[in-house]
N, C-alpha and C positions, 0 to 999 in steps of 0.2 A: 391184626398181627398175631401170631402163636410165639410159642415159648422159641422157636427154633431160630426163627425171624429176631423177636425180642434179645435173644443169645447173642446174636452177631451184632447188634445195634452195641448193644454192651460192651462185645470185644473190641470194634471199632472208636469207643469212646475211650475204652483204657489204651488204645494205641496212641491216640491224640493227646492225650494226659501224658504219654509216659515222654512221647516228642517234644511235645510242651516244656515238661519238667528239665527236660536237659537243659534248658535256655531258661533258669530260671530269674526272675528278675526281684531280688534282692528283700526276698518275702511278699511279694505286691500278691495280696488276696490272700495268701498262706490259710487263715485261719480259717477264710469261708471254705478254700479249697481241703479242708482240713471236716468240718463241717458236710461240707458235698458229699466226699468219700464216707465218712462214719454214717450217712444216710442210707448212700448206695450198699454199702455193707451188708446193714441189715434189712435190705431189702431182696441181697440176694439170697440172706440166712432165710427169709421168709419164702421166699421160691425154692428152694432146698426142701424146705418142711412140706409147701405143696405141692410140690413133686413125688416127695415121698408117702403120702397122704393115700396115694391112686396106685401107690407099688406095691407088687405083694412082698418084695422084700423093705419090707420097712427097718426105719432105724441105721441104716448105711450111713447117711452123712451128719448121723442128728450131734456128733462132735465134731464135725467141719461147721455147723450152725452154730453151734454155740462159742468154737474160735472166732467165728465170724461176728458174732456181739460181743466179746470182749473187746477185739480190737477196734471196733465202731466205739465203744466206750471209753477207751484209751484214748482213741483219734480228740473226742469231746473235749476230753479233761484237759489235756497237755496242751 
């Protein structure tokens, strides 16, 4: 699978998440799912970083990276 493929696996799992969410049942999992997200977060912060790694524009998202472990860290805490 490439980043492109990997890209849309991604988008179609935040669409399922967000359908999901509408019909939420009454916290059931919250925390894991709370958990999941703060994982997947900084996993896309790390895809961000090597992406930009192989660009010769570097540095473009390297503060969407770093929003992106805050609120993975926030997700943790609360």
């Amino acid at each position: 699978m490439n980043e492109l493929e990997a890209s849309l696996v991604l988008r179609a799992g935040a669409e399922l998440l967000s359908s999901a969410s509408a019909d939420p049942r009454a916290e059931e999992g919250y925390a894991v799912v709370k958990l999941n997200l703060a994982a997947s977060l900084n996993l896309i912060a790390e895809a961000l970083r090597n992406f930009e790694a192989a660009s010769p524009d570097r540095n473009r998202s390297t503060g969407w990276a770093r929003d992106l472990h805050r609120v993975a860290d926030d997700l943790k805490e609360r």
